[in-house]
C-alpha positions as CSV (number, residue, x, y, z in Angstrom):
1,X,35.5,56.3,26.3
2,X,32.8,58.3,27.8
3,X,30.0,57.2,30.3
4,X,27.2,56.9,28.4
5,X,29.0,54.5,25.7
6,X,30.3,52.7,28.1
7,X,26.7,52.3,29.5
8,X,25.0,51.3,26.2
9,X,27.9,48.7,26.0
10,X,27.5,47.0,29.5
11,X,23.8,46.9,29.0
12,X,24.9,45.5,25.6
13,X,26.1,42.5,27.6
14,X,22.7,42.0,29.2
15,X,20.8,41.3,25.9
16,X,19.4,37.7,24.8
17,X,21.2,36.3,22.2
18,X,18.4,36.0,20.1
19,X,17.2,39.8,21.3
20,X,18.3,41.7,18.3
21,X,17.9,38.8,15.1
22,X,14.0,38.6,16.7
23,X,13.3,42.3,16.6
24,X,15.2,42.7,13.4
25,X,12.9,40.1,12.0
26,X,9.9,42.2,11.4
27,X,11.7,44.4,9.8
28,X,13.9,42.5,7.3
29,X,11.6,42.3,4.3
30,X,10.6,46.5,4.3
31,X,8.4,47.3,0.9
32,X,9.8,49.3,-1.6
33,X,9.4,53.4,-1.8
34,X,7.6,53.6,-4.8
35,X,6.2,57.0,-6.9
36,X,3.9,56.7,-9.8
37,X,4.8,56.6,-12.7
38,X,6.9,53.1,-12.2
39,X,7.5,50.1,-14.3
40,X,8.1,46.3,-12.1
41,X,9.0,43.1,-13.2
42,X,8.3,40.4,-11.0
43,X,9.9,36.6,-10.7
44,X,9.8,33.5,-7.9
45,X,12.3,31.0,-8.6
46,X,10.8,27.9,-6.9
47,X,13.8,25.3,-7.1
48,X,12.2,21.6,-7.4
49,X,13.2,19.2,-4.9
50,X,15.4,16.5,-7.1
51,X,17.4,19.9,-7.6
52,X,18.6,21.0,-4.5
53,X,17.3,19.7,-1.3
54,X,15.6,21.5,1.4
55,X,19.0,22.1,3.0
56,X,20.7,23.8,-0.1
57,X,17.8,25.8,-0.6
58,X,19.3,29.3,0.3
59,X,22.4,28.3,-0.7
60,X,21.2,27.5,-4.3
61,X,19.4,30.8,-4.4
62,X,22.1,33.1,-2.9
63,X,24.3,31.5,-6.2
64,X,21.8,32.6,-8.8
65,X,21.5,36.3,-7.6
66,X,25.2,36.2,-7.2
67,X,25.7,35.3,-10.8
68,X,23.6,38.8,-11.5
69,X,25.8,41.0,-9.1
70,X,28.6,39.7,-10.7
71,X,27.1,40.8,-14.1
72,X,27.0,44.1,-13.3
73,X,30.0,44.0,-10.4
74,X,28.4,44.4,-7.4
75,X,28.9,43.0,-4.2
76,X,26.5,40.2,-3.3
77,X,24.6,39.9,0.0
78,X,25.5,37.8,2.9
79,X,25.4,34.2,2.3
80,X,22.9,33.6,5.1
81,X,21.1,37.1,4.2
82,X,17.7,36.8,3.2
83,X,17.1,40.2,1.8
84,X,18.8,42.6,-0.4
85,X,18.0,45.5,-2.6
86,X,20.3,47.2,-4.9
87,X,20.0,50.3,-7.4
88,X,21.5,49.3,-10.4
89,X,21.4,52.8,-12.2
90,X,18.8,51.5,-15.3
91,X,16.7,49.7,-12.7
92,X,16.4,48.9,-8.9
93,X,16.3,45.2,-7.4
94,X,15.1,43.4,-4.1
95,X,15.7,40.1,-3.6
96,X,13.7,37.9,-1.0
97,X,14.9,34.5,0.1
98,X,11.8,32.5,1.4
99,X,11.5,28.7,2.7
100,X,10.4,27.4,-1.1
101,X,11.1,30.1,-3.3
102,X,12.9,33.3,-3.8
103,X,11.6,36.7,-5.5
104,X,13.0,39.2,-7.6
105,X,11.6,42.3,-8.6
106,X,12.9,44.8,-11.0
107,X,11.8,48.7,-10.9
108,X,12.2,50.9,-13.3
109,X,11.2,54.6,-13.4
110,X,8.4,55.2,-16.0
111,X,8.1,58.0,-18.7
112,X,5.2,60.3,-17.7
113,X,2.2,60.5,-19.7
114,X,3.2,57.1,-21.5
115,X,0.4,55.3,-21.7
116,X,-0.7,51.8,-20.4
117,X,0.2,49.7,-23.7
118,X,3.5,51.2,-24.3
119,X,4.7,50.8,-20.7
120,X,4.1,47.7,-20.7
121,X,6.5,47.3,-23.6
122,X,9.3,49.0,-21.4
123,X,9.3,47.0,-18.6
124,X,12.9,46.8,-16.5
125,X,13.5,43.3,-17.8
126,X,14.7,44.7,-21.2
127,X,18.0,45.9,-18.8
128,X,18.4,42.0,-17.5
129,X,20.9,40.1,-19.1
130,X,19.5,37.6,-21.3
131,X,22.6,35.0,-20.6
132,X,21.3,35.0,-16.6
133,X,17.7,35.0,-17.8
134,X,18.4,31.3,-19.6
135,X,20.1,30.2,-16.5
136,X,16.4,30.1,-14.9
137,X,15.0,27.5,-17.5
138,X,12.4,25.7,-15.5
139,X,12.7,27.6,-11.9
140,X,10.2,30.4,-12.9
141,X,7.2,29.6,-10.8
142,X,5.8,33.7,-11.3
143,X,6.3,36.0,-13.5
144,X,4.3,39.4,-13.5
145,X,4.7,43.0,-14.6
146,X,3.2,45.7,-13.1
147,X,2.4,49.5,-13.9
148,X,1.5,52.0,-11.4
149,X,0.8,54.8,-12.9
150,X,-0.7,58.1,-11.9
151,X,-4.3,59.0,-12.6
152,X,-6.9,61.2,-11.3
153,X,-10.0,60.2,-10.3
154,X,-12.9,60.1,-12.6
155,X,-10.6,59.7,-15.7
156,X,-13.0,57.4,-17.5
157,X,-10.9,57.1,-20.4
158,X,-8.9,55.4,-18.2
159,X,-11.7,52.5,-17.6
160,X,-12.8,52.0,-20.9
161,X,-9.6,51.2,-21.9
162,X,-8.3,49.0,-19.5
163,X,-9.9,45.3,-20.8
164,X,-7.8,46.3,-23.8
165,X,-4.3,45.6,-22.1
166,X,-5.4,42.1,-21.0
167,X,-5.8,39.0,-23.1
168,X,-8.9,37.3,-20.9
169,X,-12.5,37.7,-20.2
170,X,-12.5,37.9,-16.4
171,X,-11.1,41.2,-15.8
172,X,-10.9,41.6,-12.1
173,X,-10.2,44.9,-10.2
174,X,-11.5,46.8,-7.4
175,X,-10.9,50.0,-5.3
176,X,-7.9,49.2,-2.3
177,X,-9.5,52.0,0.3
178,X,-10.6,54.4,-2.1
179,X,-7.3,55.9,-3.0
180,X,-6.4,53.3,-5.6
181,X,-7.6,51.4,-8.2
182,X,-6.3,47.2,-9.2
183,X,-6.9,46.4,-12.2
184,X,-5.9,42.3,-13.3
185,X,-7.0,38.8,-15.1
186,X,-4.5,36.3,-12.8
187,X,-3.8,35.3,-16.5
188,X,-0.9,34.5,-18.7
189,X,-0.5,36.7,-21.2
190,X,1.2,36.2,-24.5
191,X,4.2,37.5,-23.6
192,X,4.5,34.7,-20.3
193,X,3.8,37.3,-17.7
194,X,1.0,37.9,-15.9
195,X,-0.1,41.7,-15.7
196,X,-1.2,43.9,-13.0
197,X,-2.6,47.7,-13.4
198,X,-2.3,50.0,-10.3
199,X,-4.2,53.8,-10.9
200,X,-2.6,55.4,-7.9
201,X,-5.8,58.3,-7.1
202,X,-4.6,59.7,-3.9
203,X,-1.8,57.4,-1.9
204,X,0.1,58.8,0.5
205,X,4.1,58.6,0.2
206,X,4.4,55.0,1.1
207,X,0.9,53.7,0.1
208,X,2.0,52.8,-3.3
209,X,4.8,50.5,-2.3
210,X,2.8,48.5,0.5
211,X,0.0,48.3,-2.2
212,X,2.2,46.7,-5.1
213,X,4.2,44.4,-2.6
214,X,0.8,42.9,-1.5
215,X,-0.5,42.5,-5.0
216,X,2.8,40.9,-5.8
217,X,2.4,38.7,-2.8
218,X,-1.0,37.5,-3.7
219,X,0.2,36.2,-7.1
220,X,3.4,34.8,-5.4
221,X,1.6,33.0,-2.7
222,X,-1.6,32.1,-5.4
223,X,1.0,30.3,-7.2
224,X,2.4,28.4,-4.1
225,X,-1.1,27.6,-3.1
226,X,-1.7,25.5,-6.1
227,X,0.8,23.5,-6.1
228,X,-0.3,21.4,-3.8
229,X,-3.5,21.1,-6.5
230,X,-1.8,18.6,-9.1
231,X,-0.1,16.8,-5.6
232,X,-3.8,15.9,-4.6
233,X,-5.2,14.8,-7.6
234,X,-2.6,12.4,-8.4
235,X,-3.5,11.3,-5.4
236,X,-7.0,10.4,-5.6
237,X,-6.7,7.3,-7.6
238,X,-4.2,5.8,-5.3
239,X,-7.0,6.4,-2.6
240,X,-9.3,4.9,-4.5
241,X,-7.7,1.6,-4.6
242,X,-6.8,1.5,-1.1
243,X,-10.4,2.5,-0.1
244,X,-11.6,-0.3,-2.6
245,X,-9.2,-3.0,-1.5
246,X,-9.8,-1.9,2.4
247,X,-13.7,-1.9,1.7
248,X,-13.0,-6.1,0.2
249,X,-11.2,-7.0,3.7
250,X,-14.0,-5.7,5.9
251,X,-16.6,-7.2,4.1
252,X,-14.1,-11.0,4.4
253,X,-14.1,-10.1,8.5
254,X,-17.4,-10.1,8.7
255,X,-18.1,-13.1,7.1
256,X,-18.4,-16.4,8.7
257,X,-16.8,-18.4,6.6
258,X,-12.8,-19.6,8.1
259,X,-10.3,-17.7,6.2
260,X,-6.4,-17.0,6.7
261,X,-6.4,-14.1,9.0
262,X,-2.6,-14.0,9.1
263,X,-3.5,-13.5,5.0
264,X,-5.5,-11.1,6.2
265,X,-3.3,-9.1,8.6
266,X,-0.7,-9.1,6.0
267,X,-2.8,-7.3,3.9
268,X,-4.4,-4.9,6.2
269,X,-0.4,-3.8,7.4
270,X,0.5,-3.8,3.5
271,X,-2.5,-1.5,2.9
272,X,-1.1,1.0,6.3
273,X,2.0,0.9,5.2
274,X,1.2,2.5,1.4
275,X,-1.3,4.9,2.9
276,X,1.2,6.1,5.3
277,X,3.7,6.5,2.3
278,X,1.4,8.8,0.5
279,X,0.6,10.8,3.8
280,X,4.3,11.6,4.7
281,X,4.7,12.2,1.0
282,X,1.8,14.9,1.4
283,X,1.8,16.0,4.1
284,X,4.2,19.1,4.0
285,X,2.7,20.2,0.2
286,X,-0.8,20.1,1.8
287,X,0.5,22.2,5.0
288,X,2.5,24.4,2.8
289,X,-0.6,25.1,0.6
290,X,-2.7,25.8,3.4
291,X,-0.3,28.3,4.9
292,X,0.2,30.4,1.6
293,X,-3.8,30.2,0.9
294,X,-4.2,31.9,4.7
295,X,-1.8,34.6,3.4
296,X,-3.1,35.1,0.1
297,X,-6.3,35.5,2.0
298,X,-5.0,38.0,4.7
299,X,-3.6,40.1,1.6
300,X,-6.7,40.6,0.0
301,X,-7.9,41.7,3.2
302,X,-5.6,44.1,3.8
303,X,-6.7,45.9,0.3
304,X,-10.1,46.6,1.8
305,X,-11.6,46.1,-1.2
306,X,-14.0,48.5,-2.4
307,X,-16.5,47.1,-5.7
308,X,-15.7,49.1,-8.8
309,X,-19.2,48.2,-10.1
310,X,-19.7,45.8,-12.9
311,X,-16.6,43.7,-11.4
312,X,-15.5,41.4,-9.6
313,X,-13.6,41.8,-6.5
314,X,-10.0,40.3,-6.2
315,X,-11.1,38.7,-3.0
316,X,-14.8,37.0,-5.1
317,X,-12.3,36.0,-7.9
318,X,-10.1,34.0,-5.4
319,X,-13.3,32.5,-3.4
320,X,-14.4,31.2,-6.7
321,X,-11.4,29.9,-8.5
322,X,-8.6,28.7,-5.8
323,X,-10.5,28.4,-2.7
324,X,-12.2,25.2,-4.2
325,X,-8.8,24.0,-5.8
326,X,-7.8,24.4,-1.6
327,X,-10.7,22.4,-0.5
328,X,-9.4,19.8,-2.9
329,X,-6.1,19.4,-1.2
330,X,-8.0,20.0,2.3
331,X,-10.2,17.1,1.1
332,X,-7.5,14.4,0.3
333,X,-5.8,14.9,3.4
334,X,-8.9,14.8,5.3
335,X,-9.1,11.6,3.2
336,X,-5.9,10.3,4.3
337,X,-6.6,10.4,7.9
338,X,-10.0,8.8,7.7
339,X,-8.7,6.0,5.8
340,X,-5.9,5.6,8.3
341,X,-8.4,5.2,11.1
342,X,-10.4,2.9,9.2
343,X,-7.4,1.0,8.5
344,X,-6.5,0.9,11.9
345,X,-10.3,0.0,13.2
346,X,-9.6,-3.1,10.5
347,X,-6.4,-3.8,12.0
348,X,-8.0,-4.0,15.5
349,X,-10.6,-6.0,14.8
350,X,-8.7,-8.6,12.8
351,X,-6.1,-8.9,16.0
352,X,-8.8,-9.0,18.3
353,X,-10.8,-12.1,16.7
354,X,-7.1,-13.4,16.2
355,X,-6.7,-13.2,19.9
356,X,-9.7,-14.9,20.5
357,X,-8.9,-17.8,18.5
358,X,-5.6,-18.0,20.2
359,X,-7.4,-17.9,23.6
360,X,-9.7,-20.8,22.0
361,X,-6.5,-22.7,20.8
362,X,-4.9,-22.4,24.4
363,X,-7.8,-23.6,26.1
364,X,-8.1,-27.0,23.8
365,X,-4.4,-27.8,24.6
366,X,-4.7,-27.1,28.4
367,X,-7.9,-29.6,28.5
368,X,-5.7,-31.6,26.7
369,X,-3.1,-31.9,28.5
370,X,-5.4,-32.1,31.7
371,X,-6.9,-35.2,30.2
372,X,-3.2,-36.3,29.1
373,X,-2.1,-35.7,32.7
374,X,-5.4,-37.7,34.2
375,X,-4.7,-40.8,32.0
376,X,-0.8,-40.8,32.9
377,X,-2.0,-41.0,36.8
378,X,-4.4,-43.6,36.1
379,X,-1.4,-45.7,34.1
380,X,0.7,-44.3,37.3
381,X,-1.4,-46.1,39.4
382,X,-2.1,-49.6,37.4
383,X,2.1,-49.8,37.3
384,X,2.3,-49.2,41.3
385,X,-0.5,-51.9,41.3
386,X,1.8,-54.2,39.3
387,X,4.8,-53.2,40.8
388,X,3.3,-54.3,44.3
389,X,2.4,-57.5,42.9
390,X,5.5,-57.8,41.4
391,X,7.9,-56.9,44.5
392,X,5.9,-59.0,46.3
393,X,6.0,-61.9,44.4
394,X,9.8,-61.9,44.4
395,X,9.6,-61.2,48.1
396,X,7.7,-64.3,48.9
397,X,9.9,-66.3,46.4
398,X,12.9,-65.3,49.1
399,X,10.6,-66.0,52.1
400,X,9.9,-69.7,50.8
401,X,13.5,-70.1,50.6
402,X,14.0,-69.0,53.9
403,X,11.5,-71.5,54.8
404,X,13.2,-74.2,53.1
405,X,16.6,-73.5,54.2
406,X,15.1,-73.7,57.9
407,X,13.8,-77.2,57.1
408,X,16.5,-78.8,55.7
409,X,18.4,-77.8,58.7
410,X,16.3,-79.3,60.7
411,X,14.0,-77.1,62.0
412,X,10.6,-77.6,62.5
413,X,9.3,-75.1,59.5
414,X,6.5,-76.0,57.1
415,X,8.0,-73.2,54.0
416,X,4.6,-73.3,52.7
417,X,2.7,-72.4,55.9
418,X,5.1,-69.9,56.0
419,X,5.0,-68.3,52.8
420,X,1.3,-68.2,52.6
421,X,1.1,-66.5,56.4
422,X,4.1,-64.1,54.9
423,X,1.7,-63.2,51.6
424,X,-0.5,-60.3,53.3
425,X,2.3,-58.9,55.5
426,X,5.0,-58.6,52.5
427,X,2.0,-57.3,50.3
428,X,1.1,-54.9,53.0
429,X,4.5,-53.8,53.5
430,X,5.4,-53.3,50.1
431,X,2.3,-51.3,49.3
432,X,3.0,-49.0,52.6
433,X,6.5,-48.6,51.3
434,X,5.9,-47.6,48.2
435,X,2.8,-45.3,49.0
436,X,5.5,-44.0,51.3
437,X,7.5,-42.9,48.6
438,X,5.5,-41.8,46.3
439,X,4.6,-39.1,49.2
440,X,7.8,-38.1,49.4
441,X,8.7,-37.9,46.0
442,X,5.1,-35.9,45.6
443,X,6.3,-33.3,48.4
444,X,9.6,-32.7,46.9
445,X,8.4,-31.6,43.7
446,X,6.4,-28.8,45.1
447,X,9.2,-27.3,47.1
């Protein structure tokens, strides 16, 4: 082994583990090489969620491209590879794998001096089998063909004919830097594609594939964008009610009148507890769609769009038509959170005058049982009363008898005399006595 590879392998060592997947990461998804004249076919298969989840994602997607490899026997990627690109000999495939969706885009090498309309009748998708094409029934989120084709500039034969290969009004193209013209309708055509027009004027070798792969990604990420659309307007009546119901249990707080507020409460946490159902069921769309309008956004930017004149810009199209389908979704969410701190405010208030009746409650039982407590020490003190009386009573009854049993042994003792001198000492000693112990018994308790 020689010095220097046994240097590049020790320093090997020294490398993060995640050192080499990170700086491999801005490279993993290159653009193609492309050289007018060329022919693309473009598809995102967005799997819906009570398909495979989240988790099964890639899985699920590495399984449908495998199918195709094993079509035309050819090895498959890596099953946690999220890029591969294969020349198939008729036409040339890469394959992304992306969070929601994966993308597949067919090249084929055109026929020079073909025109326009007849390209787009030879796409690359004739060459795809039509038995793997079925087994995408309902994944197809885009679909788009493009034609880059090689023009010089000032053809104007060119322009005049370009509305003709596209089914809508709102043709939309521009100049990306001067050296290329985009011609599109974001529509539908008849054929369920959607159809781009590149004029490549004077790109440079790799231009033409950086140019297409944006214009690809714009459509891509458009489509993602939307889909939070239909997510937010289905959610707008459920707001409604909410807000409605919400707006009915302020106005009952503020009222006078008495009213259940544990009724109340209940309905105020049943009301949070729905709204924070349809936030967590939002939330990620809404997020999602944001992200993917900030890319389709950065891609138009990246075009530096010049005006061909008499039409509009890729980036005015996309200000008119899904920037206010974004505010929509930006709306509803924004929505959300206000109602959830009005809900909240609600909830607050409701537990606050709550409290306050509580506090009210409490302080009517403790002057209750302050007044409870003040008659039991006046009845404490009328049964000492009669117990002195009473103790007393049966304490003179023993002194007379005392008295008599003095007598009638001859002794000179009146028992009378003698039980009315013992009436105020006995009284006075009971009445010490049990003062006495009602002191002790007092001190006891506090220790």
């Amino acid at each position: 082994m020689s010095l220097a590879y046994r240097a590049n392998a020790d320093f090997a060592k020294l490398n993060h583990p995640m050192r080499v997947p990170l700086s491999a990461e801005i490279h993993s998804r290159p653009f193609l090489h492309l050289q007018a004249p060329e022919s693309l076919t473009h598809f995102a298969l967005y799997l819906q969620q009570d398909q495979p989840s989240r988790q099964n994602h890639r899985a699920s997607q590495h399984q449908i491209l495998e199918q195709l490899c094993v079509h035309y026997g050819v090895a498959g990627p890596h099953p946690q590879a999220r890029y591969f690109f294969h020349d198939f000999g008729r036409f040339r495939l890469k394959w992304e794998c992306h969070t929601e969706f994966a993308t597949y885009t067919f090249v084929e090498r055109g026929e020079p001096g073909l025109d326009c309309r007849a390209s787009f009748e030879r796409m690359p998708l004739q060459h795809v089998p039509q038995e793997w094409l079925a087994g995408l029934h309902g994944k197809i989120i885009v679909a788009a063909h493009v034609l880059l084709c090689k023009e010089a500039a000032g053809d104007n034969s060119f322009a005049d004919g370009i509305s003709d290969l596209f089914q809508g009004k709102s043709l939309v193209g521009s100049s990306a830097g001067g050296n290329a013209e985009v011609w599109t309708d974001f529509l539908i055509q008849p054929d369920g594609f959607s159809r781009f027009v590149v004029r490549d004027q004077q790109l440079r070798e790799f231009q033409p594939g950086r140019l297409v792969g944006r214009l690809l990604e714009i459509e891509t990420y458009r489509m993602m964008a939307l889909m939070g659309l239909p997510q937010a307007e289905a959610t707008q009546p459920a707001l409604n009610t909410i807000e409605n119901e919400l707006a009915g249990l302020t106005a009952t707080l503020v009222k006078d009148e008495a009213n259940d507020d544990q009724d109340l409460l209940n309905r105020i946490t049943s009301l949070a507890a729905q709204l924070e159902k349809i936030s967590v069921s939002n939330s990620y769309r809404f997020a999602a769609s944001q992200a993917y309008f900030n890319l389709v956004q950065s891609r138009i930017q990246e075009l530096r769009e010049v005006r061909i004149e008499g039409t509009p810009t890729l980036a005015e199209f996309m200000g008119r038509r899904l920037a206010p389908a974004m505010n929509t979704c930006t709306s509803v969410a924004q929505r959300q959170e206000t109602l959830a701190k009005r809900i909240a405010r609600s909830n607050d208030l409701l537990r606050t005058r709550v409290g306050i009746e509580q506090e009210q409650q409490n302080r009517k039982i403790l002057q209750s049982l302050d007044a409870r407590a003040a008659q039991q020490l006046r009845l404490q003190q009328a049964v000492e009363g009669l117990s002195v009386a009473a103790i007393s009573y049966y304490t003179l009854g023993l002194v007379g008898y005392v008295g008599k049993a003095m007598k009638a042994g001859s002794l000179p003792v009146n028992p009378d005399l003698m039980t009315g001198i013992a009436v105020p000492l006995v009284i006075g000693a009971v009445w010490l006595g049990l003062r006495r112990l009602h002191h002790q018994l007092s001190g006891s308790a506090k220790h």
